[in-house]
mmCIF file of the N, C-alpha and C atoms, coordinates in Angstrom:
data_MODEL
# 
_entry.id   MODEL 
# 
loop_
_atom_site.group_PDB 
_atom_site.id 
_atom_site.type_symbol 
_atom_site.label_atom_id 
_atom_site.label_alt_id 
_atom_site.label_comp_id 
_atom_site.label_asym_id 
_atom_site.label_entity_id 
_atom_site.label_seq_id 
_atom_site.pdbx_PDB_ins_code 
_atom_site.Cartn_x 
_atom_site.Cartn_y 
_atom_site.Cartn_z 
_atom_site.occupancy 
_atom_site.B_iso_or_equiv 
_atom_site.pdbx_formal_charge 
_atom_site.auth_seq_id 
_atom_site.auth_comp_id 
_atom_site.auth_asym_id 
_atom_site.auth_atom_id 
_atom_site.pdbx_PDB_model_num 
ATOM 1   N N  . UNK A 1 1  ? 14.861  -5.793  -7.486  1.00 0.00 ? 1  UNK A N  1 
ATOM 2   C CA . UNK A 1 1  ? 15.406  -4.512  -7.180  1.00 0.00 ? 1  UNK A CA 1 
ATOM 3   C C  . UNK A 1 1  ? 15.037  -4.079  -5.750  1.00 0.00 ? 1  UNK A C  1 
ATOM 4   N N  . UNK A 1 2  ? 13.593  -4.240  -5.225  1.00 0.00 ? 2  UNK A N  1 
ATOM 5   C CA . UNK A 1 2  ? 13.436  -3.847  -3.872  1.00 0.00 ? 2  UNK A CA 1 
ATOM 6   C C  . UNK A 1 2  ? 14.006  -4.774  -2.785  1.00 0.00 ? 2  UNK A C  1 
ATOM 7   N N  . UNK A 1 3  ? 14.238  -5.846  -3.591  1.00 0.00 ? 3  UNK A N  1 
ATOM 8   C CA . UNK A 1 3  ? 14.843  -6.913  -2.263  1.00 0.00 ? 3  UNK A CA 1 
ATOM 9   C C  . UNK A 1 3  ? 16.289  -6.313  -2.008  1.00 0.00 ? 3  UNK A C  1 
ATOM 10  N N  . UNK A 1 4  ? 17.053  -6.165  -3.201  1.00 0.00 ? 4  UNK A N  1 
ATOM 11  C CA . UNK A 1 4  ? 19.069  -5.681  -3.444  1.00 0.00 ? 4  UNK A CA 1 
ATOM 12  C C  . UNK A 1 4  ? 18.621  -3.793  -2.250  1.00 0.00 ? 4  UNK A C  1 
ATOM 13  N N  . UNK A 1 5  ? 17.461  -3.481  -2.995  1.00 0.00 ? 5  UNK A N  1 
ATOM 14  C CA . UNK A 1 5  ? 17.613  -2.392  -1.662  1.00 0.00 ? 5  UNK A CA 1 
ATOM 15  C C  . UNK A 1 5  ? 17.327  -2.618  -0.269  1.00 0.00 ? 5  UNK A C  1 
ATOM 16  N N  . UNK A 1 6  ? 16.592  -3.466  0.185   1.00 0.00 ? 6  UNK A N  1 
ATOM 17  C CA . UNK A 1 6  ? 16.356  -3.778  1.153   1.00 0.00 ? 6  UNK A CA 1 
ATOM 18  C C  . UNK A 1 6  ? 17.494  -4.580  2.359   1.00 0.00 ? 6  UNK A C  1 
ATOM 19  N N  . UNK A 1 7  ? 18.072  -5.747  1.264   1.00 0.00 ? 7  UNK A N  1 
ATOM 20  C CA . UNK A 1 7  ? 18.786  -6.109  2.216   1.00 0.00 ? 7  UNK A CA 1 
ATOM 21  C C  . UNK A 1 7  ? 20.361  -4.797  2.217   1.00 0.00 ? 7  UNK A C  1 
ATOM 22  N N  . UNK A 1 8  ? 20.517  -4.007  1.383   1.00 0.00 ? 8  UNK A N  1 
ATOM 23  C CA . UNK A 1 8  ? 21.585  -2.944  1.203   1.00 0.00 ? 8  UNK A CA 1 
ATOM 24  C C  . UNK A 1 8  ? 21.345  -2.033  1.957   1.00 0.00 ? 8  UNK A C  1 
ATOM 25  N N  . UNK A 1 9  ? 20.472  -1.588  2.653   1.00 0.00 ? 9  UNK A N  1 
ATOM 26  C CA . UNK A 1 9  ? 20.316  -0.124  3.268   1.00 0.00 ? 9  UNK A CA 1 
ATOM 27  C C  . UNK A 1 9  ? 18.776  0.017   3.871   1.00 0.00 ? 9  UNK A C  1 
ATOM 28  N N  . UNK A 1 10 ? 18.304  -0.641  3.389   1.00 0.00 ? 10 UNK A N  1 
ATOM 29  C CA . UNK A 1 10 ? 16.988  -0.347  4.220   1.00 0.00 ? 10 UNK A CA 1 
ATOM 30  C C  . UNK A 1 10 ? 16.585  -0.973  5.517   1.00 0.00 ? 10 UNK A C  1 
ATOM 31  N N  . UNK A 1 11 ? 17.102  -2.489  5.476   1.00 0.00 ? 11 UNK A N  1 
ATOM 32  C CA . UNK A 1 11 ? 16.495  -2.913  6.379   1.00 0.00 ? 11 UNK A CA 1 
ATOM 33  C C  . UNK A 1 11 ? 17.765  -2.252  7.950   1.00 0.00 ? 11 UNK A C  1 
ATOM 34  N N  . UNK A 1 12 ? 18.475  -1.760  7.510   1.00 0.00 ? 12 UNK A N  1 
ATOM 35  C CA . UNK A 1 12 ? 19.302  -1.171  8.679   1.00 0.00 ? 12 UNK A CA 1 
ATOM 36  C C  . UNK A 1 12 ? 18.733  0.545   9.098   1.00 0.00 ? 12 UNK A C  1 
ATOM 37  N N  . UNK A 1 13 ? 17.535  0.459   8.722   1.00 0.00 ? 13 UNK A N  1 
ATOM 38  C CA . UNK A 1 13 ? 16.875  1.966   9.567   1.00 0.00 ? 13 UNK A CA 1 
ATOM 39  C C  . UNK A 1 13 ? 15.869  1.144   10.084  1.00 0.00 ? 13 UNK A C  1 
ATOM 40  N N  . UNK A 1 14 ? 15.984  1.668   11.574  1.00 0.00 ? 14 UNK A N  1 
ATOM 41  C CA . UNK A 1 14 ? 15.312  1.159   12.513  1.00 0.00 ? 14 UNK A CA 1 
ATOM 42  C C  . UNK A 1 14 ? 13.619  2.035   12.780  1.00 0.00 ? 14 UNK A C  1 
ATOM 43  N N  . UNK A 1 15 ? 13.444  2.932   11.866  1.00 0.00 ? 15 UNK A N  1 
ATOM 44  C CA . UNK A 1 15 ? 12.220  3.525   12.179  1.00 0.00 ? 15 UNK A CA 1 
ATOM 45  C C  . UNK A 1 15 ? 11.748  3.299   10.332  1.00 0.00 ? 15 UNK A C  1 
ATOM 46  N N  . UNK A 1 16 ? 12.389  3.098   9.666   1.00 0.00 ? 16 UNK A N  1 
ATOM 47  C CA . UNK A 1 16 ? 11.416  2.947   7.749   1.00 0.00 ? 16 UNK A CA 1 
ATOM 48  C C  . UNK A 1 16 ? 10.260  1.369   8.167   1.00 0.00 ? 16 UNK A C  1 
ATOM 49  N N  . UNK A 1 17 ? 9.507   2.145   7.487   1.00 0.00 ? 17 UNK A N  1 
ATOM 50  C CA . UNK A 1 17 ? 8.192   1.029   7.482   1.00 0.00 ? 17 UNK A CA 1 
ATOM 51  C C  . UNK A 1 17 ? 8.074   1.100   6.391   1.00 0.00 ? 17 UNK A C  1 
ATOM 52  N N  . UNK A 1 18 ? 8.447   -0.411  5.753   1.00 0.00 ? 18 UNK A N  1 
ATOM 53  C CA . UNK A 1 18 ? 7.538   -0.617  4.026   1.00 0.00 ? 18 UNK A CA 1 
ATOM 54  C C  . UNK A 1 18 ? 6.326   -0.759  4.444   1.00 0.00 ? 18 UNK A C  1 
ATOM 55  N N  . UNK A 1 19 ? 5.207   -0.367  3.952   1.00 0.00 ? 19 UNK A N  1 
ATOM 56  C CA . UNK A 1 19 ? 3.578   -0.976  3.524   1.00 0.00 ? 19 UNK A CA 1 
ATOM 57  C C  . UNK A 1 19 ? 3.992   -1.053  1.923   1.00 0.00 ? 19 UNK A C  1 
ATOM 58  N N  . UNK A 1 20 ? 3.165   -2.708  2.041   1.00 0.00 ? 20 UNK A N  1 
ATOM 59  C CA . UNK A 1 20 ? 2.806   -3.064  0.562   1.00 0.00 ? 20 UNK A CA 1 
ATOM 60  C C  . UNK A 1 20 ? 1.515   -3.103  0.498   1.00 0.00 ? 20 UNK A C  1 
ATOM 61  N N  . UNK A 1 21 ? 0.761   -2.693  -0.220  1.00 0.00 ? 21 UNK A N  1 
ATOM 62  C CA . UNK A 1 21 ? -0.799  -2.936  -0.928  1.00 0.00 ? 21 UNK A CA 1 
ATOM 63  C C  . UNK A 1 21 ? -1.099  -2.302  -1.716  1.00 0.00 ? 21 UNK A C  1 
ATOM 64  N N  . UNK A 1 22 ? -2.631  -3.008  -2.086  1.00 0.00 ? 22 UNK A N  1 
ATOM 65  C CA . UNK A 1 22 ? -2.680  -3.209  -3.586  1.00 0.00 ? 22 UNK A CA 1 
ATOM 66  C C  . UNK A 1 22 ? -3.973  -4.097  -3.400  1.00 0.00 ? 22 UNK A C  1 
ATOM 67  N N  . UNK A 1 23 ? -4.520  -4.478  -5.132  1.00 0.00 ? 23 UNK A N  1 
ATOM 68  C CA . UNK A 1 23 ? -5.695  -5.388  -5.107  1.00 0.00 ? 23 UNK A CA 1 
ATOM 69  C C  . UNK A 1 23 ? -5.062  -6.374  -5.533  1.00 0.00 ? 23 UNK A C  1 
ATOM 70  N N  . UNK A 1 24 ? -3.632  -6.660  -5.818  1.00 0.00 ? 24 UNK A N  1 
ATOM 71  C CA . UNK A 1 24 ? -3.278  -7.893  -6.266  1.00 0.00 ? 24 UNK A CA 1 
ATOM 72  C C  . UNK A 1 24 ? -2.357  -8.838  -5.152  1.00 0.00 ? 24 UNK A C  1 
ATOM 73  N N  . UNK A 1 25 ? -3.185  -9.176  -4.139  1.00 0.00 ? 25 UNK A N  1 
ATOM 74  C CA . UNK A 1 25 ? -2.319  -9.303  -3.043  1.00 0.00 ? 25 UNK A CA 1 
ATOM 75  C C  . UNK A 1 25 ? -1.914  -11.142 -3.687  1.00 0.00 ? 25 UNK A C  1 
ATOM 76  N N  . UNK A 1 26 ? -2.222  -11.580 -4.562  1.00 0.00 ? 26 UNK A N  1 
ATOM 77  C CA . UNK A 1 26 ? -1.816  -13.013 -4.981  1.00 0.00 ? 26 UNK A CA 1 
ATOM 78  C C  . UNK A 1 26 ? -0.368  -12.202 -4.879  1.00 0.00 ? 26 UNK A C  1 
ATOM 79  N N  . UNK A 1 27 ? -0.080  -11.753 -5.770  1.00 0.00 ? 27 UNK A N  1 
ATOM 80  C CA . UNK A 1 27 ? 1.295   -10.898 -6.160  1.00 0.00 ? 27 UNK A CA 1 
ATOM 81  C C  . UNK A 1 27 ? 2.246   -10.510 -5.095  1.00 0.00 ? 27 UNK A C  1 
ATOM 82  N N  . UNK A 1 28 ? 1.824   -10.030 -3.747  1.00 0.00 ? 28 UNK A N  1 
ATOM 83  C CA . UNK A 1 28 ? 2.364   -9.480  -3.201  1.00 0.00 ? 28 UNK A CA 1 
ATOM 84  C C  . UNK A 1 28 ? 3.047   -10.223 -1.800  1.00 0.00 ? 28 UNK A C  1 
ATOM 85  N N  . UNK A 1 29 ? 1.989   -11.631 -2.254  1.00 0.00 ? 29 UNK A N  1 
ATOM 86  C CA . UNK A 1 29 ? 2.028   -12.830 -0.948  1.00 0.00 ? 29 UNK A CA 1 
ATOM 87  C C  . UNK A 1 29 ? 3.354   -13.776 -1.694  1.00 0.00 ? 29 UNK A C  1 
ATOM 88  N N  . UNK A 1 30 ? 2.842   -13.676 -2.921  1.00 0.00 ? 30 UNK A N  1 
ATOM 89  C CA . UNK A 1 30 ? 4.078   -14.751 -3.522  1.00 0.00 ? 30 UNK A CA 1 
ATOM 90  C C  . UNK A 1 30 ? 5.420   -13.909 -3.566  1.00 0.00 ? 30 UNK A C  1 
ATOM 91  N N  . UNK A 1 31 ? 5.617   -12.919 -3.658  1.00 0.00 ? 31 UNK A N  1 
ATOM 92  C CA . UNK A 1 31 ? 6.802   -11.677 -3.842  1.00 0.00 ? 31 UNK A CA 1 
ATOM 93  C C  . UNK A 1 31 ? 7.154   -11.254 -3.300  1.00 0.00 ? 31 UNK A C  1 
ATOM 94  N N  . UNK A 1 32 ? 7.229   -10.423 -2.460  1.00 0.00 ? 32 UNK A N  1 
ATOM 95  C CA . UNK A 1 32 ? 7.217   -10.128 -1.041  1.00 0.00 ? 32 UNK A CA 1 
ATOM 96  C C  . UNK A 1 32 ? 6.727   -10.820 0.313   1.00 0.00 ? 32 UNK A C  1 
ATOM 97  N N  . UNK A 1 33 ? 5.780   -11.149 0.816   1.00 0.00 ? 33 UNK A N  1 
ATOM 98  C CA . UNK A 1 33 ? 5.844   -12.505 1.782   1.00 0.00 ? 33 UNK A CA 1 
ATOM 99  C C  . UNK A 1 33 ? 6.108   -13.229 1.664   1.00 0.00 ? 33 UNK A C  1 
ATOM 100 N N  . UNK A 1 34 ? 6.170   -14.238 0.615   1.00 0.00 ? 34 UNK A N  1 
ATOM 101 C CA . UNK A 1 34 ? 6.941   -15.515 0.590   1.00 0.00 ? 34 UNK A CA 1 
ATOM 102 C C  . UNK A 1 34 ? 8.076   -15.389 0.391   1.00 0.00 ? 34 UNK A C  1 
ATOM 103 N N  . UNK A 1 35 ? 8.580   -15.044 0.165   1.00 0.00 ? 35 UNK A N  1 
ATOM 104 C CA . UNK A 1 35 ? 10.052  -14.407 -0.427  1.00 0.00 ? 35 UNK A CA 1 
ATOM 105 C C  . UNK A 1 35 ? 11.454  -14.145 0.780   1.00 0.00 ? 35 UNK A C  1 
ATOM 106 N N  . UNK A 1 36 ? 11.746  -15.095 1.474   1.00 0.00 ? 36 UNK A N  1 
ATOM 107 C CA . UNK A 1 36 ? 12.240  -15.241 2.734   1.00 0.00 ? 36 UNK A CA 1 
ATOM 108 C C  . UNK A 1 36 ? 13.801  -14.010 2.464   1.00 0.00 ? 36 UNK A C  1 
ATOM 109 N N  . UNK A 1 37 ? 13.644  -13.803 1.370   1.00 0.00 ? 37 UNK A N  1 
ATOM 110 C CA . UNK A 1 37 ? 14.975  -13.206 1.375   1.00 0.00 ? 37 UNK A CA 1 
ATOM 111 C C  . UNK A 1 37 ? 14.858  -11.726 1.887   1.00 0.00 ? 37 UNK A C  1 
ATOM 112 N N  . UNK A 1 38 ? 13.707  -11.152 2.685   1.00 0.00 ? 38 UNK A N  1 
ATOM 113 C CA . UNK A 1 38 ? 13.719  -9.609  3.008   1.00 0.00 ? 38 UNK A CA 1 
ATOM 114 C C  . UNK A 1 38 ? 14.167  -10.297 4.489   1.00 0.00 ? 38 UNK A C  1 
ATOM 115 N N  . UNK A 1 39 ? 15.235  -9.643  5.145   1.00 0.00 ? 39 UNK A N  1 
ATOM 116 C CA . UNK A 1 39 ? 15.776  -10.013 6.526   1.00 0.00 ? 39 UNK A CA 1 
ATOM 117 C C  . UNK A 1 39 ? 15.153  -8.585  7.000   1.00 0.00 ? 39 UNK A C  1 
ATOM 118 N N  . UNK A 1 40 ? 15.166  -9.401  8.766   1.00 0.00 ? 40 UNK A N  1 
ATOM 119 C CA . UNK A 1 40 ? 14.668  -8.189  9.441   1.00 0.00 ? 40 UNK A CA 1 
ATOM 120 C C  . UNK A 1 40 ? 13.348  -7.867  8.911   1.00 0.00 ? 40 UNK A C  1 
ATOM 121 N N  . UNK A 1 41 ? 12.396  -8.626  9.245   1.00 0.00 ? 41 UNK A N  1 
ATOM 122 C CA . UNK A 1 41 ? 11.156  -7.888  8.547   1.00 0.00 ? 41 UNK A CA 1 
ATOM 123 C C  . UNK A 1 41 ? 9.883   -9.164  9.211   1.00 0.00 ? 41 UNK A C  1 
ATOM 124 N N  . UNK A 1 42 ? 9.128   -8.552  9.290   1.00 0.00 ? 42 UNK A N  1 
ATOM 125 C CA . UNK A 1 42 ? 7.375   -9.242  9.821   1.00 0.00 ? 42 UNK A CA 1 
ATOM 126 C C  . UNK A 1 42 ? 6.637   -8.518  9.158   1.00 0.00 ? 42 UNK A C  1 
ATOM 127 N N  . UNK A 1 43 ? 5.292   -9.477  8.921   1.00 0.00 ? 43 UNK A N  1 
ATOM 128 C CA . UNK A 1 43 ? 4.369   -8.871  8.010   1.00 0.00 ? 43 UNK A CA 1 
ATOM 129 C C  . UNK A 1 43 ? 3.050   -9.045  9.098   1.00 0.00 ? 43 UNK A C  1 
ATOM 130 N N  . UNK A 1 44 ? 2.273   -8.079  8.344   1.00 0.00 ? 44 UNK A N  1 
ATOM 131 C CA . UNK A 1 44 ? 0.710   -8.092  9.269   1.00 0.00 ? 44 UNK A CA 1 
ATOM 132 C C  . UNK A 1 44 ? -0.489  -7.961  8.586   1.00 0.00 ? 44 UNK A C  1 
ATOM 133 N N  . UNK A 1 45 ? -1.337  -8.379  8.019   1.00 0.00 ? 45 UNK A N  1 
ATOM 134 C CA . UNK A 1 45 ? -2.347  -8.503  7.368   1.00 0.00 ? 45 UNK A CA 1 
ATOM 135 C C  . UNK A 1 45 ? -3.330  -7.433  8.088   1.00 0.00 ? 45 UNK A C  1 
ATOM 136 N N  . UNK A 1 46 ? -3.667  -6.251  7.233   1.00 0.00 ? 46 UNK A N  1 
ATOM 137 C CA . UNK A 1 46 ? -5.195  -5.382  8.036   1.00 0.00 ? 46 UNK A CA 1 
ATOM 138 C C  . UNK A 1 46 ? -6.200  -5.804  6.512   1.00 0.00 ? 46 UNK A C  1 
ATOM 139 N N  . UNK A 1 47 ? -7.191  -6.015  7.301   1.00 0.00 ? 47 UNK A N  1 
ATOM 140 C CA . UNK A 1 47 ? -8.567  -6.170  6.028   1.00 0.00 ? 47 UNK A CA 1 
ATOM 141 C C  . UNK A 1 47 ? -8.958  -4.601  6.590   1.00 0.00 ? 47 UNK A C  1 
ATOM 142 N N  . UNK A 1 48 ? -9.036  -3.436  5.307   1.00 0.00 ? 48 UNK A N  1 
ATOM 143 C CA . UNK A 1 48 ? -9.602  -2.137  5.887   1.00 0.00 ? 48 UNK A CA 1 
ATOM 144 C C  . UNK A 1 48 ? -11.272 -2.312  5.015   1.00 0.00 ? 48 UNK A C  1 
ATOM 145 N N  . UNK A 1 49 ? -11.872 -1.665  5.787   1.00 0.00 ? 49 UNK A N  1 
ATOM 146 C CA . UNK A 1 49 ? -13.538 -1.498  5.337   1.00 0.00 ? 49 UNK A CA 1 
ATOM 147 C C  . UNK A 1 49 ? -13.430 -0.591  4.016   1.00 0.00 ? 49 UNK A C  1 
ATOM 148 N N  . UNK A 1 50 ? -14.707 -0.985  3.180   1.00 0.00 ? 50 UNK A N  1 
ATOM 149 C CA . UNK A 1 50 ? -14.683 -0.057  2.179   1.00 0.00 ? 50 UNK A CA 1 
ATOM 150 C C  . UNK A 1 50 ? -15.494 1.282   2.531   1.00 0.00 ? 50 UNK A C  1 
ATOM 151 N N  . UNK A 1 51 ? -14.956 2.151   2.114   1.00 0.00 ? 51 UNK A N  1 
ATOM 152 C CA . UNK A 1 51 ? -14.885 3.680   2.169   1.00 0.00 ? 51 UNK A CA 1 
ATOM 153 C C  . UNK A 1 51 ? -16.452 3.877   1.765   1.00 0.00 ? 51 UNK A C  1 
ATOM 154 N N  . UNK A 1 52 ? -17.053 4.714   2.841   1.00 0.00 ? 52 UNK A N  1 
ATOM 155 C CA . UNK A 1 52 ? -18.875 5.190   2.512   1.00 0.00 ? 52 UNK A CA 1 
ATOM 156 C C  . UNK A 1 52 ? -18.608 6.298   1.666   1.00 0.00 ? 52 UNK A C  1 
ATOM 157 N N  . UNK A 1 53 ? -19.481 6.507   0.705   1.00 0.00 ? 53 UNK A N  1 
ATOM 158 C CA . UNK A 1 53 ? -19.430 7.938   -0.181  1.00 0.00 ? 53 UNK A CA 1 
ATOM 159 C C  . UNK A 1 53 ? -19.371 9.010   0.205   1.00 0.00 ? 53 UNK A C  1 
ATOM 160 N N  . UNK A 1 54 ? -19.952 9.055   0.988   1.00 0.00 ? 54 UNK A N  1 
ATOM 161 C CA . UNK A 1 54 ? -19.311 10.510  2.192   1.00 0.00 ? 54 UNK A CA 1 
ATOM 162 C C  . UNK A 1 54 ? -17.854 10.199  2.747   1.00 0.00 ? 54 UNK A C  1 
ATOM 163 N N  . UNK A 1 55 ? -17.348 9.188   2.673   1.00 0.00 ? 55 UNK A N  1 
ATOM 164 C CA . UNK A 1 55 ? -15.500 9.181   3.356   1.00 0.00 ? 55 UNK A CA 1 
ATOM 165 C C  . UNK A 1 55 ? -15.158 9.458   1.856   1.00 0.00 ? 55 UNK A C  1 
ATOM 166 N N  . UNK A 1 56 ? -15.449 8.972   0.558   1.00 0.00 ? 56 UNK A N  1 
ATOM 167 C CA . UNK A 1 56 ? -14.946 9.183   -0.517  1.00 0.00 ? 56 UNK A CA 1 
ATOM 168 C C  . UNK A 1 56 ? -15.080 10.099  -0.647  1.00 0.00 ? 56 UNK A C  1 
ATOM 169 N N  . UNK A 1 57 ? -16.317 11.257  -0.890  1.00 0.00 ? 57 UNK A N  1 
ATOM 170 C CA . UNK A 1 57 ? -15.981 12.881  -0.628  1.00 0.00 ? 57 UNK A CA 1 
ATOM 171 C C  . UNK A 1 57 ? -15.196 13.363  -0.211  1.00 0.00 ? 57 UNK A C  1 
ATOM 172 N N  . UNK A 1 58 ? -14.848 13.209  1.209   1.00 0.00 ? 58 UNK A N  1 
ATOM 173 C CA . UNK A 1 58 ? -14.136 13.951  1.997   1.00 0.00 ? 58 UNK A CA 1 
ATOM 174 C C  . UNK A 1 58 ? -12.671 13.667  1.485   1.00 0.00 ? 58 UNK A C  1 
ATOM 175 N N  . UNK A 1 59 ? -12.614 12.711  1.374   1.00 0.00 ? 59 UNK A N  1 
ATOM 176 C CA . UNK A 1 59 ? -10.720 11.859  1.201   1.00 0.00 ? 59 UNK A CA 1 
ATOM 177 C C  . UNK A 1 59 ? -10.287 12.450  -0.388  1.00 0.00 ? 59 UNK A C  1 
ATOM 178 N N  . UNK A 1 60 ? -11.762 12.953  -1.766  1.00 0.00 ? 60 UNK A N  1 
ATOM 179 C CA . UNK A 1 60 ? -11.296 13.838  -2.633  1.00 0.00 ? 60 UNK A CA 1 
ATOM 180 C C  . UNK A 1 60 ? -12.008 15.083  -2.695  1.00 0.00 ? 60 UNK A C  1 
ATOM 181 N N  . UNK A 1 61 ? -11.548 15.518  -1.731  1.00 0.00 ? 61 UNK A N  1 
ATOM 182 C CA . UNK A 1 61 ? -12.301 17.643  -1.300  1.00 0.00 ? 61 UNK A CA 1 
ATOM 183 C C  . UNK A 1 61 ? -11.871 18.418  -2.662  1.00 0.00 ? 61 UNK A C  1 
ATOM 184 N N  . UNK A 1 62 ? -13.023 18.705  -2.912  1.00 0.00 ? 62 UNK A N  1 
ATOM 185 C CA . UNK A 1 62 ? -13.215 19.478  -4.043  1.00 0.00 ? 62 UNK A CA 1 
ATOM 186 C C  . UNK A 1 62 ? -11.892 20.870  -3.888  1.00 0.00 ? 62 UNK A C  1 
ATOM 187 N N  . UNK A 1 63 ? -11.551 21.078  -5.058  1.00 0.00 ? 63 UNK A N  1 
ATOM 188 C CA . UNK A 1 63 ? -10.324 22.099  -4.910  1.00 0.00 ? 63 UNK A CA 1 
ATOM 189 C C  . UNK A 1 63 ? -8.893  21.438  -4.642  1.00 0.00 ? 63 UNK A C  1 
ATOM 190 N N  . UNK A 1 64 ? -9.093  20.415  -4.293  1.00 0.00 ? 64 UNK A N  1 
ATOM 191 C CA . UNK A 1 64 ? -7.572  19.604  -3.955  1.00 0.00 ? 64 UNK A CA 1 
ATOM 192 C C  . UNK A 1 64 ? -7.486  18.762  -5.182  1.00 0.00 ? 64 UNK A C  1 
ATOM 193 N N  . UNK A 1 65 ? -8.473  18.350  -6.096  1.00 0.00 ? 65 UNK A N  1 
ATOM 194 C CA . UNK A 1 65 ? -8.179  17.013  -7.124  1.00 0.00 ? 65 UNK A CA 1 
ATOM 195 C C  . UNK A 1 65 ? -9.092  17.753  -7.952  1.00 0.00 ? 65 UNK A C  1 
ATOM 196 N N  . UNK A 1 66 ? -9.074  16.832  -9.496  1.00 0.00 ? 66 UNK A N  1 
ATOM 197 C CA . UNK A 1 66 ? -9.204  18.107  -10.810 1.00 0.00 ? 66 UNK A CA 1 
ATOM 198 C C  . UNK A 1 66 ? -10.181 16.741  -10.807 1.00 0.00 ? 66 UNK A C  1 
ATOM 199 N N  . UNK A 1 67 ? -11.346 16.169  -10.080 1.00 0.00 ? 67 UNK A N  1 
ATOM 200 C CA . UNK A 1 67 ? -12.068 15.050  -10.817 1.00 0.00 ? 67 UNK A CA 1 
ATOM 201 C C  . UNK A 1 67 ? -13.615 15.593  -10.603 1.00 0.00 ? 67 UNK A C  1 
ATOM 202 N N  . UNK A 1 68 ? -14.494 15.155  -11.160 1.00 0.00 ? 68 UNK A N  1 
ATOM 203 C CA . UNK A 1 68 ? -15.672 15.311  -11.076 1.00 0.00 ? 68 UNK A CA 1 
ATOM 204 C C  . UNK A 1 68 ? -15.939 13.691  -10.163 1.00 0.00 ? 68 UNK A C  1 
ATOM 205 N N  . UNK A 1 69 ? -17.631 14.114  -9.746  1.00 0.00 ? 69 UNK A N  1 
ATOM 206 C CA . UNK A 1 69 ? -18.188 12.757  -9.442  1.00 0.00 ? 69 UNK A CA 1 
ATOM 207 C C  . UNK A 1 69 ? -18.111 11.735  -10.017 1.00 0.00 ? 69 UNK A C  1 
ATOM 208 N N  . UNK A 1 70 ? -18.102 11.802  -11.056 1.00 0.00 ? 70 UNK A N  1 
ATOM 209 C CA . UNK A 1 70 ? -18.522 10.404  -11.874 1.00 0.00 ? 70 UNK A CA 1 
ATOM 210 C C  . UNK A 1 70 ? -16.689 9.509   -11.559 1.00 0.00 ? 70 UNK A C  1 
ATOM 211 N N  . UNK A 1 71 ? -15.690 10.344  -11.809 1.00 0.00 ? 71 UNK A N  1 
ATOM 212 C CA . UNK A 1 71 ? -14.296 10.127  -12.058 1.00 0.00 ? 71 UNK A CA 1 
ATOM 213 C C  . UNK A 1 71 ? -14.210 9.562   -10.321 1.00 0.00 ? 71 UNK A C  1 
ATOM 214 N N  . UNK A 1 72 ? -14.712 10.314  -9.408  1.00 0.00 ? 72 UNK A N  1 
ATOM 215 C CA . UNK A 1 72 ? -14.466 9.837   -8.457  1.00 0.00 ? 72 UNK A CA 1 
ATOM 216 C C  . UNK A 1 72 ? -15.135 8.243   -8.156  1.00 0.00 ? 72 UNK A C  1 
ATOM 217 N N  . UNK A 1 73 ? -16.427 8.118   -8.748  1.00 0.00 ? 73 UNK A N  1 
ATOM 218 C CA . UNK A 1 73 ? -16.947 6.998   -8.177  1.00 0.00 ? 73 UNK A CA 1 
ATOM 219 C C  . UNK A 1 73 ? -16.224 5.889   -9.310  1.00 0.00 ? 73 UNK A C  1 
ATOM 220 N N  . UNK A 1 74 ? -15.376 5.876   -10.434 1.00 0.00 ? 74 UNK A N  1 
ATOM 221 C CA . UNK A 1 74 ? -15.194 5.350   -11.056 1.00 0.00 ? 74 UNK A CA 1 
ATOM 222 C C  . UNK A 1 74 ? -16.232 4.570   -12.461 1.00 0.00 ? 74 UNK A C  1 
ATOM 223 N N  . UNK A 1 75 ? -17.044 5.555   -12.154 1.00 0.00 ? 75 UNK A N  1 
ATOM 224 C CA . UNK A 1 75 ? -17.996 4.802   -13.553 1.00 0.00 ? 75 UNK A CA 1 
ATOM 225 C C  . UNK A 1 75 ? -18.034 5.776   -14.696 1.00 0.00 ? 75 UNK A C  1 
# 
């Protein structure tokens, strides 16, 4: 389905940026990067750092998200 949109209408806007990610990048290398059929398109690999508990604070500011600590750190 994202490829029939892609080659239909998307890849003809000259400013849309897909980002794909995710933790299942097996998935996303075999499906989307390997997948020669997205025209018009380059891919770029960023490795981003993991987030210090103080960036995780800040990125869920209390009053904006309904989670407690624990929900935030995931345990």
């Amino acid at each position: 389905m994202l490829r029939n949109a892609w080659e239909t209408w998307f890849h003809r806007r000259e400013k849309l940026v897909l980002v794909v990610c995710g933790s299942v990048s097996a998935w996303i290398k075999k499906n989307i990067l390997g997948n020669t059929g997205f025209t018009g398109r380059f891919s770029r690999d960023y490795v981003l750092p993991e987030l210090s508990l103080a960036e995780c604070a800040e990125f869920w500011k209390p009053g904006e998200h309904d989670l407690n600590e624990r929900e935030i750190l995931g345990i």
